[in-house]
DOTORRO-708811 format. One record per residue: residue in one letter; x, y, z of N, C-alpha, C in turn. Coordinates in steps of 0.05 Angstrom, whole numbers, plus 5000, padded with zeros to 4 digits. Layout:
residues N
AXYZXYZXYZ ...
end
This chain:
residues 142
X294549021997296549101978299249111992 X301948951975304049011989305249191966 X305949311982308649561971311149521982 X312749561956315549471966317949761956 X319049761970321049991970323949941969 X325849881943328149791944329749991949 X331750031973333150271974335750191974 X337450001961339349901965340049761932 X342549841925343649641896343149381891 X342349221915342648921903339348861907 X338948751883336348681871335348421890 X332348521898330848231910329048171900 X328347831894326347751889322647881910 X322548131889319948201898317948051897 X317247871886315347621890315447441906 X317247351913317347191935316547321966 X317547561971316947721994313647851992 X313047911969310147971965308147661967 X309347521956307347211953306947161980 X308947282001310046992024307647212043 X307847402038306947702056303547622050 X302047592028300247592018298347282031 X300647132020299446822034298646852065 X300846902078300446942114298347112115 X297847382099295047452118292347372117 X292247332089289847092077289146812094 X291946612103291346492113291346582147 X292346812154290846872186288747022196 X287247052165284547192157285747562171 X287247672164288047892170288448042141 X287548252143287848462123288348742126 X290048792102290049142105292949122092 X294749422083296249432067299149462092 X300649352064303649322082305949492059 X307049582080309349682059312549612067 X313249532045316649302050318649592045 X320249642057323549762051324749692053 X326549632029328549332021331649602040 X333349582052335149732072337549642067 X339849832072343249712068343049692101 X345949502118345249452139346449752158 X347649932147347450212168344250242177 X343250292152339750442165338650212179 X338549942171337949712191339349722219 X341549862225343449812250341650082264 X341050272250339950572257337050472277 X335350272263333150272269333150162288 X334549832288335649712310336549822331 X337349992331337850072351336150292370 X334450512347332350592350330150552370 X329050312355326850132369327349942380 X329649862386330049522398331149602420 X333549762416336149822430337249582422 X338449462418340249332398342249442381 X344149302377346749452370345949242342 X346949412318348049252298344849232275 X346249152252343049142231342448852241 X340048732235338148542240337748442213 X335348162207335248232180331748352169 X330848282194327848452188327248622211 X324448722207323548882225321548972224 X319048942243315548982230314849142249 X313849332238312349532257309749552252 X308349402276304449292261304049602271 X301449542255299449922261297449752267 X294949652247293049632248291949762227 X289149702231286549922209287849802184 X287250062163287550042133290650022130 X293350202137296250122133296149952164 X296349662161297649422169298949462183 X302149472173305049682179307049512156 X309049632173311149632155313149452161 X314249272141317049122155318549302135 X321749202149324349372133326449122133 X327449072115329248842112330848862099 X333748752111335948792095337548552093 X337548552064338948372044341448302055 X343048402064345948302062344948212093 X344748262116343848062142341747772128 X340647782111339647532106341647412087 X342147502071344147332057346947232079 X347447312105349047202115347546972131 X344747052137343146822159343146612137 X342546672108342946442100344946142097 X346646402090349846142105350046062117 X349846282144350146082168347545892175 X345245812165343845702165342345432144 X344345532125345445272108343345382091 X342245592083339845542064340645702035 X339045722015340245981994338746151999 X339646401996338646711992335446671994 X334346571975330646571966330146511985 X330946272003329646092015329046252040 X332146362049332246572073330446742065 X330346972047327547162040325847082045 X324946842040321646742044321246762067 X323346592088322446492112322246762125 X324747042128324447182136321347382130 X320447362100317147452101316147372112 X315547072120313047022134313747112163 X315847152171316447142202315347462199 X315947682189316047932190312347952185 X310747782165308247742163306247632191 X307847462199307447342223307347572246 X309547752251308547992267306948152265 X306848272242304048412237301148232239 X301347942236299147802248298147822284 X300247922293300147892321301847802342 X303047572322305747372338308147492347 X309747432368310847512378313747402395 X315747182388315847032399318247162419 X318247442425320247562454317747552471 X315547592465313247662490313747442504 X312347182500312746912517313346622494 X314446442510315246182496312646032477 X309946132494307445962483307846122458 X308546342447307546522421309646412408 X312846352420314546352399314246062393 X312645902413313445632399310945662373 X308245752372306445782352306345852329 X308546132334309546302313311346142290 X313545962309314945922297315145562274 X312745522293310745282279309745312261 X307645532257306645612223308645802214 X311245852220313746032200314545682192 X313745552199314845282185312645172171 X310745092180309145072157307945202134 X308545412135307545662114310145632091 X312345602101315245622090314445292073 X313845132090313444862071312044842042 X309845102048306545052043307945262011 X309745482016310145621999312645581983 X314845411989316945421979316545301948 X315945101941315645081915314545201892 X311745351910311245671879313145781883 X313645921909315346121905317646171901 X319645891909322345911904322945791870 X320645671855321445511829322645801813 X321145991813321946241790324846271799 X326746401770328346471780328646721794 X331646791804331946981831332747251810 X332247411815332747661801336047721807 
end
């Protein structure tokens, strides 16, 4: 089960981040519950800095557990809506990709540990992104 937690005014396509979340663990045969907190980018810059040491908001952030709660990613909308720009893509598209990447850590992947993980990781964040963009991005965006 994903649970999602909007704590911020601007509305996200909850389907797309639940579809993209749902697909990745199914297909890395991983299970157990996740919970999303949609973040303005202060509490994103808070955490970031928190847990990373990193200055500044990010646009995701997964903290795996394990067992029955999975863990949790936290993501904020206005850092993706700018990766999107600068990355040429629209808003949905960036959401997606950012789920599976944030899905992808709670799978295990890792791509600061070593280059072999990020090149793997970032291989099925592209194929999964291929595999899902047309269910998930056809609906419209809330």
């Amino acid at each position: 089960m994903v649970e999602i937690l909007n704590k911020v005014d601007q509305e996200v396509n909850e389907d797309i981040i639940r579809g993209a979340i749902e697909f990745v663990l199914k297909i890395e045969g991983v299970s157990g519950d996740v919970s999303v907190a949609i973040v303005g980018p202060e509490e994103m810059a808070d955490l970031n800095e928190r847990y990373r040491g990193k200055d500044g908001p990010t646009d995701v952030l997964s903290f795996p557990y394990g067992d029955e709660l999975l863990g949790e990613i936290v993501m904020c909308p206005e850092v993706i809506r700018e990766n999107a720009y600068e990355f040429g893509n629209t808003f949905e598209e960036e959401l997606l990709l950012t789920s599976i990447h944030a899905a992808l850590h709670l799978c295990g992947y890792d791509h600061e540990r070593s280059m072999e993980n990020a090149d793997e990781m970032f291989q099925k964040q592209g194929e999964y992104f291929e595999k899902l963009k047309g269910d998930l991005l056809k609906k419209p965006s809330l």
